[in-house]
Residue, then its C-alpha position, 0 to 999 in steps of 0.5 A: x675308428x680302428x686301424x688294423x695292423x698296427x706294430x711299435x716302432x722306433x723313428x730315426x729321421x723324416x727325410x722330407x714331409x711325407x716319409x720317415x725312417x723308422x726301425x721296426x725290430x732291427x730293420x730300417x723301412x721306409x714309411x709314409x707320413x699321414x701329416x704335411x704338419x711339422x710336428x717337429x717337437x714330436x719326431x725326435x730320434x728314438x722315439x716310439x711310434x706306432x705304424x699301420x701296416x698297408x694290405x696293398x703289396x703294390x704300395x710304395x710304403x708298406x706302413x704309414x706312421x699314424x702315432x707317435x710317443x711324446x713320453x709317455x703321452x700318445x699322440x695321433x698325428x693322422x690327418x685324415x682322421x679327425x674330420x672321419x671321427x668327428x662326423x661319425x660322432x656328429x651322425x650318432x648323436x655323441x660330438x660334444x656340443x651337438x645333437x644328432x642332425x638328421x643328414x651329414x655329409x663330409x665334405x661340402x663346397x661353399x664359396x671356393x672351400x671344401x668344408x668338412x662337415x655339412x649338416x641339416x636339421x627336420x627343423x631346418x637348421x642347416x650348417x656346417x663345421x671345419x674340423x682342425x686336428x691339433x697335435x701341438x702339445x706345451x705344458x698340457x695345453x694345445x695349439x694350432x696350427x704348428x705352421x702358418x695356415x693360409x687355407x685354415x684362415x680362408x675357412x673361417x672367414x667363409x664360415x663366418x660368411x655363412x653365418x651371415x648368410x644363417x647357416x650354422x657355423x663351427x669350427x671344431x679343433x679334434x685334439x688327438x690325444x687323450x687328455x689336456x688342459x684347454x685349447x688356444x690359437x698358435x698366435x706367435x706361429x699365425x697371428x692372422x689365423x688368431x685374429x680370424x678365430x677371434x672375429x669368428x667367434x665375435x660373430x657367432x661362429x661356434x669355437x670348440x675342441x675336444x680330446x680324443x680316446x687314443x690307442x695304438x690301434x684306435x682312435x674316437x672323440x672323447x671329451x670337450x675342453x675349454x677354448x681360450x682365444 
């Protein structure tokens, strides 16, 4: 994944969920925030960030604010892309843990959830995988989610009902930044979704996560790392 028209920028506050101020060489701008998440370890005053600028003059934003430096570690924060770079991954044959199916397609609705990734097999494998972009960084491991998450708890009851029902199941956590230690649910923010994964898992259903290559300007899966639930 590459963005086009990316600048460096410095973050001054996030008046609300869905915009921040930021100055870009001296001038303030108002920019849109891609992440409802709170990612308040991220946005600190003075931080860099980096900015996509929008080719649509009738936009209200004129960028959206897709990474930010947490020291000298890029992370992106855009929440439309992990389910993106994974199914692009999964198509071609090159997300860790899976060989390329012979049909995807993003997004599936299953019971009353839209699930990001449905697939199938010429052998008859049909199955599907939830994608969570992780952003949350301690210490060189990751966590999610950074708010309590009912809606990514409801999925991984359904994909455990679909494995029941013997389609393959997975959820996958797209950790987007370039390195870290390992992956572990965010117990103290949502223990309901911890105790869910665990049960996921005792079912069958795959729990993965990787890393990702990270630029400013680009954006791909890179590596797997381990899972500790």
């Amino acid at each position: 994944m590459k963005y086009l028209h990316t600048i460096e920028a410095t973050f001054i506050e996030r008046p609300n969920r869905f915009i921040a101020k930021v100055d870009v060489q001296g001038e303030i701008c108002t920019v849109h925030v891609p992440n409802t998440g709170r990612c308040k370890e991220l946005f600190l005053p003075g931080c860099r960030v980096i900015l996509e600028q929008s080719q649509n003059p009738a936009r209200k934003t004129a960028a959206s604010l897709i990474a930010v430096y947490k020291g000298n570690r890029l992370i992106n924060i855009d929440s439309q892309i992990p389910h993106r770079i994974a199914a692009e991954a999964l198509a071609t044959g090159t997300l860790p843990g899976f060989a390329a199916p012979d049909f995807v397609k993003q997004e599936k609705t299953y019971l009353d959830s839209r699930l990001d990734i449905y697939y199938e097999s010429a052998l008859g494998e049909k199955g599907f995988i939830e994608v969570k972009g992780v952003t949350l960084e301690r210490d060189n491991f990751v966590l999610f989610p950074d708010a309590p998450t009912e809606r990514g708890t409801k999925h991984i009851h359904h994909l455990i009902k679909a494995k029941e029902e013997g389609y393959e199941s997975c959820i996958y956590f797209i950790v987007q930044m370039n390195e870290a230690d390992y992956f572990t649910p965010n117990r103290e923010t949502d223990p309901a979704f911890a105790d869910a994964l665990e049960k996921a898992a005792a079912a069958g259903v795959k729990v993965l996560a990787a890393v990702c290559r990270v630029t400013p300007d680009t954006i791909t899966v890179a590596h797997e790392i381990p899972v500790e639930l």
